[in-house]
N, C-alpha and C positions, 0 to 999 in steps of 0.2 A: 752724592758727594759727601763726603766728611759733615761741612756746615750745613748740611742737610740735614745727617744727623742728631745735630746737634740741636737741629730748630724742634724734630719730631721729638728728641729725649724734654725739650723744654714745653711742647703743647701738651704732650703727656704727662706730665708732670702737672703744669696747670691746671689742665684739664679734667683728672681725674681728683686734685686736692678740691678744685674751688667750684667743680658743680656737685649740687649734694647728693649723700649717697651713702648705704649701711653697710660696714662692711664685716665680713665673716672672715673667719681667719681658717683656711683651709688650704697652705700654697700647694701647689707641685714644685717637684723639684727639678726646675728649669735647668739646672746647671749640669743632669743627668739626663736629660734629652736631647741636648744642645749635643752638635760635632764639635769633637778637638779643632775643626777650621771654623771656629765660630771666632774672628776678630773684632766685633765689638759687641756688651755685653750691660745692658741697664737693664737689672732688677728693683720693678719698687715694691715694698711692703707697708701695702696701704693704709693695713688697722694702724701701725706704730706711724705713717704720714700726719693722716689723719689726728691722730693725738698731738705730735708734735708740733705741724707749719702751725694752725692755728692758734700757736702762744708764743708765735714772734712776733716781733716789730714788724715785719714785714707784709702779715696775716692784719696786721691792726691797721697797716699803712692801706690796704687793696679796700679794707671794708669801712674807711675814713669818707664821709658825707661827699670830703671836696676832691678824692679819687675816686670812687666805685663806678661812676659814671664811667669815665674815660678807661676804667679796666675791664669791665666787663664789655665796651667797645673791642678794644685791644685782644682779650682772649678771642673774640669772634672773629675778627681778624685773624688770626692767628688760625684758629679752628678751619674755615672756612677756608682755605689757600695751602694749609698744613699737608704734610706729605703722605700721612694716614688716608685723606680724602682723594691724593690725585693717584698712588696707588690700592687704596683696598675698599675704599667708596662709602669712606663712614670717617667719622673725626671721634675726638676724644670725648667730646660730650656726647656725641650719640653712644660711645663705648661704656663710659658711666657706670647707666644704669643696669648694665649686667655686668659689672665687675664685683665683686663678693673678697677675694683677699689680695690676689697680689698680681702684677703682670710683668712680662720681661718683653724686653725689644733686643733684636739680636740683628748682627750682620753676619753672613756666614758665606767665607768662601768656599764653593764646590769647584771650584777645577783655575784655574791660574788666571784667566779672563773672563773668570766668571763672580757675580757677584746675588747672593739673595737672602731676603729679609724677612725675619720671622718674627710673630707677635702672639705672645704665649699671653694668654688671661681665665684666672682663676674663678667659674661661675657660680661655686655653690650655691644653690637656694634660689638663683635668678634665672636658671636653665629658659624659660619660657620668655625674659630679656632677650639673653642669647639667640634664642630663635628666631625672633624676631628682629632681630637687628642682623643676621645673618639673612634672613628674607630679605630684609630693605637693602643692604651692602648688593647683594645677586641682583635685585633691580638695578640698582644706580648701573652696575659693570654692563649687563646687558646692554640697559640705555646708551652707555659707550660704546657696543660695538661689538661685545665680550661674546665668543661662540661658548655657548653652556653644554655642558657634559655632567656625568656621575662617573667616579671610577670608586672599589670596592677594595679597602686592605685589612687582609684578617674579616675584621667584623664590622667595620667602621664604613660611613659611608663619606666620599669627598666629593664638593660639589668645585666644578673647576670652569675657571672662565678662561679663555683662550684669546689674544689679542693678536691681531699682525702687527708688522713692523709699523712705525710713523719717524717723523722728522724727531722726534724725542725721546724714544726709543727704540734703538737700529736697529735690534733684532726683536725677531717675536716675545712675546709676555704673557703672562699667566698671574691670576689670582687664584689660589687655591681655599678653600674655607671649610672647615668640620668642628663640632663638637664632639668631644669622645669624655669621657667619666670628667662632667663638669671642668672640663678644658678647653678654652676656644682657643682656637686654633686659625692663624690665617698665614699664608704667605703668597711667595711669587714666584715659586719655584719648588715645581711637583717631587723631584727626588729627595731634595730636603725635607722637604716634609714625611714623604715615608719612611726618611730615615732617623723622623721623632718617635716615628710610630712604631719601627721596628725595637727601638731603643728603649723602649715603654713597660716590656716586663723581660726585654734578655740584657745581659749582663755590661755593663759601665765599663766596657774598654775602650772606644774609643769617642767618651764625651769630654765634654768641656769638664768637667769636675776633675778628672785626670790627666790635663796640661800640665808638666811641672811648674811653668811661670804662674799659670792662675792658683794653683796651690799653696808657691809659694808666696805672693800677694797677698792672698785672705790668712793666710798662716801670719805674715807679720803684723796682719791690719786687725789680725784679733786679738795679736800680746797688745798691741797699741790700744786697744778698744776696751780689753780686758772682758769681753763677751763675743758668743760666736756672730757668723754672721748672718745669719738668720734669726736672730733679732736687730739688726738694721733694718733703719728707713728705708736705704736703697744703699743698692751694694751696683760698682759697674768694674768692667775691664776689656782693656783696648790691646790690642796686639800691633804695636804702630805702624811696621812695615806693610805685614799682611791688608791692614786696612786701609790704608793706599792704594794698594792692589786693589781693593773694591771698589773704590771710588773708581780710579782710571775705566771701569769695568762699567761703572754705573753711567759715567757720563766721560767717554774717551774725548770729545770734543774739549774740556776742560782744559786735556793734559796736551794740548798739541801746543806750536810755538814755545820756544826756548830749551833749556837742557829735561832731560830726564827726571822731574822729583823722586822717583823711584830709584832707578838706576845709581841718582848720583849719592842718593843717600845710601845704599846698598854698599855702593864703591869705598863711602867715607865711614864706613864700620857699625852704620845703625842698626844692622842686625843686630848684633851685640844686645840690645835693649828687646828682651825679650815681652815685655808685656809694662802695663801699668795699669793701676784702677785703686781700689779701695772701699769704703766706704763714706756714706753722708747722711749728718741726721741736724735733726732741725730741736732747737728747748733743748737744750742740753745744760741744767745749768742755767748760767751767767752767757754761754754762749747763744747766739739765736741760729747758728751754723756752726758745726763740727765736722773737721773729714779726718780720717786718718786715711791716706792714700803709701802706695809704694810703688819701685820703679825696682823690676826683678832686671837684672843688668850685668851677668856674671862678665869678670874680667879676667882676661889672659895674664898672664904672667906680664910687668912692665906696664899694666895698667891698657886704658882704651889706645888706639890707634889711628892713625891719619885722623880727618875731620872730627872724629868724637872728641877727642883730645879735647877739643873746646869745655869738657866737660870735668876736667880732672880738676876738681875742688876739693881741696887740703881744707881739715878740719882745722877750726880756730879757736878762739876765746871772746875777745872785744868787737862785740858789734855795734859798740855805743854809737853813736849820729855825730860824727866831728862837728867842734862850734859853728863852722862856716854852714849848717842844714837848714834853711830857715825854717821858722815854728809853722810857715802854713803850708808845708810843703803836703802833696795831696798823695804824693810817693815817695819811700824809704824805702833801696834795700843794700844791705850790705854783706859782703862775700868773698871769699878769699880764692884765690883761681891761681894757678901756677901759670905765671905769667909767659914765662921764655915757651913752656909747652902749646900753653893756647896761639902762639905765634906761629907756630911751625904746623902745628893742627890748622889754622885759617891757610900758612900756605900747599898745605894739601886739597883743601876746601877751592881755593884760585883756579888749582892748576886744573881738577875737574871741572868748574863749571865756567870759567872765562876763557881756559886753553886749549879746550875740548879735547882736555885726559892728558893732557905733554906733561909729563912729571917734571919736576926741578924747574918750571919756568917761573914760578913765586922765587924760588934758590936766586936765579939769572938776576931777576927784575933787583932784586936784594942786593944782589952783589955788585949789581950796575952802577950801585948810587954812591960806593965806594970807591969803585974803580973807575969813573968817568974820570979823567983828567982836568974836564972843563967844566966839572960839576961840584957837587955838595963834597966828593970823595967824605962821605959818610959810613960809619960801621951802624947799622940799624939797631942791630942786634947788641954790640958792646956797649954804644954809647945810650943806647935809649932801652930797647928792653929788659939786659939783664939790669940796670939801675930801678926799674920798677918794684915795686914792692908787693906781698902777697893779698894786700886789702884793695879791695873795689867796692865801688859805690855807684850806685844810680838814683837822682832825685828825679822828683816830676811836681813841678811848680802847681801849685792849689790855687794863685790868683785867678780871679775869673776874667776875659781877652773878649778883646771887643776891635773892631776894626774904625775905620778914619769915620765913619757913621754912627757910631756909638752901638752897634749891634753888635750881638752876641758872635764870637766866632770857636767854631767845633775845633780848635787846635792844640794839640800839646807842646808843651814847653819844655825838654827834658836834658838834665844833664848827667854825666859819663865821667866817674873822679878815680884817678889811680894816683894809689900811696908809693910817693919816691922812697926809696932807702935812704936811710941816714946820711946825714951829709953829701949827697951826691943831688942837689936841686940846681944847681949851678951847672953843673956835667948835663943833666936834662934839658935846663932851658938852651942851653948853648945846642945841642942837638935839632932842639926844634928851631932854632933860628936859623940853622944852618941845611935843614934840610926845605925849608917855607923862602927863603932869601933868593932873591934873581925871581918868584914865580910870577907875573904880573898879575896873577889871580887872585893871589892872598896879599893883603896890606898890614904893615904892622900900626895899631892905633891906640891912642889911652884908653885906657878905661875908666872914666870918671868917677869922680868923687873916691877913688885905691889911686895908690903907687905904682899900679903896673899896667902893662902895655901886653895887649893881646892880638894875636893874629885873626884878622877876620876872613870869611868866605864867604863870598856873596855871590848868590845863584838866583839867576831870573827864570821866573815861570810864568804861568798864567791861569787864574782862576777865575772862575766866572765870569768870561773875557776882559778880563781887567790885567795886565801884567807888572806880576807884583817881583819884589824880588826879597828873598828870604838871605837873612844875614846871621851866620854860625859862625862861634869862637872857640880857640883854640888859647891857654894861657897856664903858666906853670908858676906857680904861686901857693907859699905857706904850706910847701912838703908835697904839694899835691900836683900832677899833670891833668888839668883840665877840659872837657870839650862839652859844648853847651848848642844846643840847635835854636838859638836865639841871643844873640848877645845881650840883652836885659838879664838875660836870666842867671849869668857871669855876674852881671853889675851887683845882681840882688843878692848873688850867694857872698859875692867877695866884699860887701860893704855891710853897715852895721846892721845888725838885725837880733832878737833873740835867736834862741836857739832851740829845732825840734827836742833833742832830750829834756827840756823841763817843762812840754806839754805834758799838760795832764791824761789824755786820753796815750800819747806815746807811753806812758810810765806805765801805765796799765794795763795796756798791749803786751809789753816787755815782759808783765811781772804775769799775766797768763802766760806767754811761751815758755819761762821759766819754769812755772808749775808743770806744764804737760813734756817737759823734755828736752827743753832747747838746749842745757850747758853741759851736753856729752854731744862728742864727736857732729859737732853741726858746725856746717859750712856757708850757711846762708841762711839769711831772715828777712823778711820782708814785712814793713808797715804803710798800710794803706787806711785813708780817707775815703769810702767811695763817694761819700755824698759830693765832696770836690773834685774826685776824678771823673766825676761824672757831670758838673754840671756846667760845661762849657758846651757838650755836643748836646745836652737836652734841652738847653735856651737855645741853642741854634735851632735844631730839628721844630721848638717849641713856634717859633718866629718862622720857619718856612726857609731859613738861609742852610740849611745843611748838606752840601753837593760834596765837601772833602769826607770822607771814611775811613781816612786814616788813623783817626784816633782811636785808641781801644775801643769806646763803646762805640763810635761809630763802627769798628766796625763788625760788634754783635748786631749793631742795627741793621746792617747790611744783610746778617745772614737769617734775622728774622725777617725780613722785608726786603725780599732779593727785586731789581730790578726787573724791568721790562726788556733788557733791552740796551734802550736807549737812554743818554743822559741825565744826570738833574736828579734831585729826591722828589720832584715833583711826578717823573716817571713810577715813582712806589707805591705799590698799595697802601694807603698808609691814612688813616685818618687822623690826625691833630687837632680838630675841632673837640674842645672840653679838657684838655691836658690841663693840668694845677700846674698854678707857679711851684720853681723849680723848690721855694723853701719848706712846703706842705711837704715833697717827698723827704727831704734835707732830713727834717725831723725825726723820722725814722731807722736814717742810716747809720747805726756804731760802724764803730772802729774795725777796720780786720788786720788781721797777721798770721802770716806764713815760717814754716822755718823748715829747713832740708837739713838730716843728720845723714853720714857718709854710714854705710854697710858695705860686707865682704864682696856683697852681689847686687849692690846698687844702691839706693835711695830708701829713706821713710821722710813722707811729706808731711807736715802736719797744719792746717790752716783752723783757723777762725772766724768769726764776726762776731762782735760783743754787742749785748742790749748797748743803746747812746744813753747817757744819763746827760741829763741838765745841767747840772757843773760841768761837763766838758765845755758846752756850749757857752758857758756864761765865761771860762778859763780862755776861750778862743777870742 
């Protein structure tokens, strides 16, 4: 699966920076062996890693007295369960020490239901590692079961383990493993691989280097970079549709129950989005993380269609943080979205995945609310969305949540602010009053210590058998249409508080995006906190209360420390014994920010993370 993925690109990653290790600079050129069906695509370049991680904050945070303990736990975790060991029968630190410059990890689809993975790693000067870890990898596969064979291409010898079907892989499997001119070589899927090896001295026609999307990706991520990309730390790229296809391939059991994610995204125009990736490097500067990323995306004439539409973001000017943003908010972003379009794009979105394909039943439900005689007789559309205006906002509250026991709780608090048009706040709230009024669901209530009265929604549920009930606001007040997934968090933004723009670490976020680009044709920016969006689920998970994964990091936590099975984080492989209080790591988290600028044919991303300096700390 995907989050699978994502666990392997992140053990590899660790793994190969933080156990030691000399490294040569000799790459292949991965990106001409690779198939044009190669949908996902992590290159690292280890001598520039190597230089790099080690002079962030972050390199300083892992090798810190009151962390190293609990992280060198965590990578062996990680190591040990990781997806390298349960397919190719060796982890990242056994790889190590026969890695010399650079390795790639590829997903590659060979035929439409099929899915297989390749790991390219550069030996020079360690041939006799290699070998050796190539011996022990054939042991362990044996040990499972693996029927061993040789097979013979060109001049090359392949040493191939053969598995049958099991409960966890439906159809038969294979490991395949060779050294060929200081290149190891492993995969799971024999034709692929001879068709690295075919590709090895005849001619680049149908590799990954000549994709137009991947082309054009690294073609915009090096005017942004102003250097090619082989000099990056690590360079990736995802083909998002096709890499869906692998997953459902990898593990079909995932994808059963409910609508099609493939299908329906196909139906709502996601093809369209032909690739994305970029690059990432670590000491750059003042930054301790740089990406330059793109989104290759050509558009039709009239722009994206049905469900993408969600996507149609008009270039702006003012992203400043309106007064109402409180200073400790742990998320900021702001973004301008053609509103009436993104309404009609979600009811395309409806009709496929709740109507099961009935075009025009979003239309129906719309129009119903107008033409009920005994109802709201509302225009949705007249009275409330064209009055919207083209700025959007999302906070994500930084206070740290704790429940009726005084214990940490892993939950976000987040709210959702669209800018009225001029004079028309009054035409808005009357909308919303009239479309909320008769439901016995929603109540209209004060809002304490403000002048105004907000609709609330209160939903019961139940968590760790306790049944609680979650209470969301709904309020249109000082130009803006409001909706908050906790009504505190209404109270805090609408009552007196400073304000994020005259943080000191916001001002300095702001004035890097500036430098690198932000104030041509950008349509969105984002300011983050991680050390506070982070530490509600890490004093949970810290304390042993963490069972909700809803929250962003929960739910990275999730996909490095997937489940058993069965309920509870208690079911996780997950050792917690030695974790540092949450403010040892605090200390090391600066600032990040994000910013999207709109192009002909898609996206250029550009994020950050700034060293933290001490006057932020002392200004918070």
């Amino acid at each position: 699966m995907i989050v699978s993925s994502f666990r392997t690109g992140a053990v590899l990653l660790l793994g190969l920076l933080l156990v030691p290790g000399r490294a040569v600079s000799a790459p292949p050129a991965s990106d001409t062996l690779l198939p044009n069906t190669t949908k996902e695509f992590l290159h690292f370049n280890l001598p520039r890693l190597e230089q790099g991680f080690p002079r962030t904050q972050w390199a300083a945070m892992l090798t810190d007295f009151r962390v190293i303990g609990f992280a060198s736990t965590l990578l062996k975790q990680l190591n040990d369960d990781s997806e390298l060991v349960q397919r190719f029968g060796f982890s990242s630190a056994d790889l190590r020490p026969a890695t010399a410059g650079q390795a790639t990890w590829a997903v590659i689809q060979p035929a439409p239901r099929e899915a297989a993975h390749v790991l390219l790693v550069d030996v020079t000067g360690k041939r006799a590692q290699a070998e050796a870890l190539r011996k022990r990898a054939g042991q362990k596969l044996q040990e499972r079961g693996g029927q061993y064979s040789r097979r013979t291409v060109g001049q090359t010898m392949l040493d191939v383990y053969q598995f049958p079907a099991t409960r966890r892989e439906l159809k038969p499997s294979q490991v395949v493993l060779l050294i060929k001119d200081d290149l190891l070589i492993v995969g799971d899927h024999l034709p692929a691989v001879e068709g690295i090896l075919r590709r090895w001295s005849g001619p680049c026609r149908d590799c990954l280097k000549e994709m137009t999307a991947y082309q054009k990706i690294m073609q915009r991520c090096e005017e942004r970079a102003g250097s090619k990309k082989e000099s990056q730390q690590l360079c990736w790229f995802i083909e998002p549709i096709g890499r869906l296809e692998t997953a459902r391939a990898e593990d079909p059991r995932s994808f059963r129950g409910g609508p099609d994610t493939v299908n329906v995204l196909k139906k709502e125009g996601c093809e369209a989005i032909r690739g994305v990736g970029g690059f990432v490097n670590f000491a750059v500067g003042e930054y301790d993380l740089l990406h330059q990323s793109a989104v290759y995306a050509p558009r039709k004439k009239g722009g994206f269609g049905r469900g993408l539409g969600l996507l149609t973001l008009p270039s702006g000017s003012d992203f400043t943080p309106p007064s109402w943003v409180p200073d400790d908010s742990s998320v900021f972003v702001s973004a301008y979205l053609d509103v009436p379009r993104a309404f009609e794009a979600l009811g395309c979105l409806f009709d496929t995945v709740y109507a099961n394909g009935a075009a025009g039943t979003f239309t129906k439900v719309v129009d119903s609310v107008q033409d009920d005689t005994d109802g709201q007789q509302l225009d949705i559309r007249a009275d409330l969305i064209d009055n919207l205006g083209p700025r959007v906002f999302l906070v994500r509250d930084g206070a740290p949540l704790q429940d009726q026991a005084g214990k940490p709780v892993a939950r976000e608090r987040t709210l959702l602010a669209f800018e009225i048009q001029p004079e028309q706040e009054a035409t808005v709230a009357t909308a919303v009053h009239r479309f909320f009024e008769g439901d016995a669901r929603v109540h209209l209530r004060r809002l304490e210590g403000t002048p105004h009265s907000y609709w609330e929604i209160a939903i019961s549920h139940t968590a760790d058998g306790v049944k609680r009930i979650s209470r969301s606001g709904l309020v249109v007040a000082d130009g803006y249409l409001f909706y908050a997934t906790d009504v505190d968090l209404l109270q805090k933004v609408l009552g007196n508080h400073p304000s994020l723009s005259r943080a000191a670490d916001y001002q300095r976020v702001s004035q890097e995006m500036v430098k690198l680009g932000a104030d041509s044709d950008c349509c969105l920016r984002l300011f983050e906190r991680p050390g506070d969006n982070l530490r509600n689920t890490y004093e949970a998970l810290r304390t042993g209360k963490l069972t909700n994964l809803r929250a962003v990091y929960g739910q990275v936590f999730g996909v490095l420390f997937p489940s058993n099975g069965t309920k509870g984080e208690t079911t996780r492989k997950f050792d917690r014994s030695g974790m540092p209080s949450f403010e040892v790591l605090n200390a090391y988290l600066g600032p990040a920010g994000t910013f999207a600028i709109n192009q002909d044919d898609g996206w250029v991303i550009v994020g950050f993370t700034l060293k933290k300096k001490s006057p932020e700390l002392a200004g918070r």
